[in-house]
N, C-alpha and C positions, 0 to 999 in steps of 0.2 A: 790115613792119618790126617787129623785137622790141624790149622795153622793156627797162629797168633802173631802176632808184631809187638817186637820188643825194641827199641829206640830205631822205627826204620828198617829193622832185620826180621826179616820173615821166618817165625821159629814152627816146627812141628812139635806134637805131643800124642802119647797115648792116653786116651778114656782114663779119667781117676789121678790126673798127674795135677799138681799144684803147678803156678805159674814156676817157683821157684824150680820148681823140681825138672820144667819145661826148659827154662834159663841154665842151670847148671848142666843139662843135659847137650842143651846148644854152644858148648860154654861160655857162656855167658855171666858173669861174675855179678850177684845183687850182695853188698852189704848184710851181714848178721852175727849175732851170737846166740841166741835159744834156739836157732833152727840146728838139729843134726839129724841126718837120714839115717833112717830105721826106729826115729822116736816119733811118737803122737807131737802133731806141730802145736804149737804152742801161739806163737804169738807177743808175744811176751815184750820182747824190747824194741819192737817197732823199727830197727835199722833197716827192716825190708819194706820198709812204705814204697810203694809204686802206686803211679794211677792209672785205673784200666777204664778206658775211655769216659775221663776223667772226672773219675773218685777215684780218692785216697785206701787203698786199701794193702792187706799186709800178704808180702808175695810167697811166705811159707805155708797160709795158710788156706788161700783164694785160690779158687779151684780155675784152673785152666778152659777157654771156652773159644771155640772158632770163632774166627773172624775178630776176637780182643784185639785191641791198640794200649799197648802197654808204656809207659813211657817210665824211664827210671832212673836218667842217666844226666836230668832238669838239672842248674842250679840252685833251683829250691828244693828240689830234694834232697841234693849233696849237703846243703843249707841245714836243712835240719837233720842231718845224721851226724852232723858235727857236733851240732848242739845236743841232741841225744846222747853221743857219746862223752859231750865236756859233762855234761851233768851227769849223767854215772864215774864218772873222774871224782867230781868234788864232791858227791853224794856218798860215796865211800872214802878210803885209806888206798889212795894206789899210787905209792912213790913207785916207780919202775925201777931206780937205782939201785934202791937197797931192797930189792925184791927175788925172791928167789925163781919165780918163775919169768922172770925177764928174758925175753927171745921166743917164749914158747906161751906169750900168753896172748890172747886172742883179743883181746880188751886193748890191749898196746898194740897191738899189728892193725888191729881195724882205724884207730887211729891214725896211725902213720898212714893206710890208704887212702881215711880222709882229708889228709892233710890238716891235722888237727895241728894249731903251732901252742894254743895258751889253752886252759883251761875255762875264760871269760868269766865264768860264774864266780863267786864266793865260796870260797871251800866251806864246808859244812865243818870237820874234825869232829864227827860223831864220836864215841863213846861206846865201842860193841867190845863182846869179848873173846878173847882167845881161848878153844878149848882143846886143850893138852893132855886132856883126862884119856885118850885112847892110844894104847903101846905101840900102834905103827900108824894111824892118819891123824894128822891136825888139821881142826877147823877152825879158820880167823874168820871172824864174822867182816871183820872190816874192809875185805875185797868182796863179798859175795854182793853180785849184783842182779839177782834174784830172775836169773834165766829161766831156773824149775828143770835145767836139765840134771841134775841131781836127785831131788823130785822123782823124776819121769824116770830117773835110771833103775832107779831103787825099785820103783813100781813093776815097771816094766822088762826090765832087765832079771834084776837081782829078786823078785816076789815079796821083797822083805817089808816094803812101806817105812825105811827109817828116816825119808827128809821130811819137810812139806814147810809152809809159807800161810806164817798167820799175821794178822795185823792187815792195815790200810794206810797207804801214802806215806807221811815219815813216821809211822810206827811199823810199817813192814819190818820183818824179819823171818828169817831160815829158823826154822826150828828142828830138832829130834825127838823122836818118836822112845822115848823113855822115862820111865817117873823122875830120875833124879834132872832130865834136860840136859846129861851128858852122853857126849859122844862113845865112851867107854863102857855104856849102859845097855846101848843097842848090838844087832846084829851085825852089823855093818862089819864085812872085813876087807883085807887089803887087794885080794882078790874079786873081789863086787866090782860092776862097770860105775855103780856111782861115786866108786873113791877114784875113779881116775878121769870123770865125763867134764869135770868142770875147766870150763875156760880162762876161769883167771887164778888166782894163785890163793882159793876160799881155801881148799882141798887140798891138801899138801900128801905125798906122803912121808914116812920119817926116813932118816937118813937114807935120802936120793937127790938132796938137795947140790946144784952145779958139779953133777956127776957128766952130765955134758958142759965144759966149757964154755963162757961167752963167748960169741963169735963162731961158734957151731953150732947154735943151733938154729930151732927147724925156721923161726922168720928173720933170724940174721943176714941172709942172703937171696932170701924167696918173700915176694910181697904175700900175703892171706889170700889176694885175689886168686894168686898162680896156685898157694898150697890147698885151697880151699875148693879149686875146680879140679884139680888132681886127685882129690882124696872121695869128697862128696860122689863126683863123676864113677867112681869105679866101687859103691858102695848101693 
């Protein structure tokens, strides 16, 4: 087995393992939301910035290599995962309050590990819409924060190809895969991994909403670091 160093800590890996995949295996906690094991990595939102003997690069997708010095645990990286994550904050709609996936959304727990306290930036108050057109999932465009693990589910998962991600910078947007551009249009059912992959509260499905109580659920009492090397770890 070859090593790596990940803040100081000498980590093993097997041939073909991504730095991340080296870190959660060590457990070893790196920041993210579009990384999930068993999907094609992605990239996407950049909370896994590490520098491997120093460049910036992204730890879900950067292939593991003997002898790396990995460093990830900087000021300035913490630095900018905040800001990374204020700006998907105000780049979307995501009051936590009056949100239905509160406690269990991934987007709020990474926050709180960063010790996110304000959002800093300008809220945007974009203008996206709700589509309510399908009998059991609802899509609010105005939490999705375009991870592509929905995307990737649909693809890779489910065969079916119903998300994907058109536009650039602030015209990005989630789109579906049907002539009317409704969710009700496509394949998509409530049994697909892509109606239930998503980390923040884009995805809904229909009445299941605080079927678990606040205060029970799964990051009310467990920080994403602990739930996310528990889960990742044994998948």
């Amino acid at each position: 087995m070859a090593n790596l160093t990940i803040d100081g800590q000498v980590v093993g890996f097997e041939p073909g393992q991504t730095i991340m995949e080296a870190a959660t295996a060590a457990g070893i906690y790196i920041p993210h939301l579009c990384h999930k094991p068993g999907y094609t990595p992605h990239g996407s939102c950049k909370l896994c910035s590490v520098k491997v003997n120093g460049r910036v690069c992204s730890a879900c997708t950067f292939p593991a290599a003997d002898g790396q010095q990995v460093i990830s645990q900087s000021a300035e990286l913490q630095q900018d995962r905040r800001h990374i994550t204020q700006l998907l904050f105000v780049e979307g709609n995501h009051f936590c309050p009056s949100c239905e996936k509160t406690g269990q959304c991934q987007l709020q727990a990474v926050a709180y590990e960063l010790k996110m306290h304000d959002n800093h930036f300008p809220q945007f108050y974009p203008q996206r819409a709700l589509d309510a057109s399908h009998p059991d999932i609802v899509l609010d465009h105005n939490r999705c924060i375009f991870c592509n693990l929905c995307v990737r589910a649909s693809r890779e998962k489910d065969g079916k190809n119903v998300f994907g991600i058109s536009g650039r910078g602030i015209h990005k947007h989630l789109i579906v895969n049907s002539e009317s551009g409704l969710l009700k249009d496509t394949q998509l059912t409530v049994d697909d991994a892509a109606a239930h992959v998503c980390p923040t509260g884009a995805i809904l499905i229909r009445n299941t909403a605080y079927h678990v109580p606040i205060g029970q659920r799964l990051f009310d009492h467990q920080p994403i670091s602990e739930v996310s090397l528990e889960h990742d770890h044994g998948q």
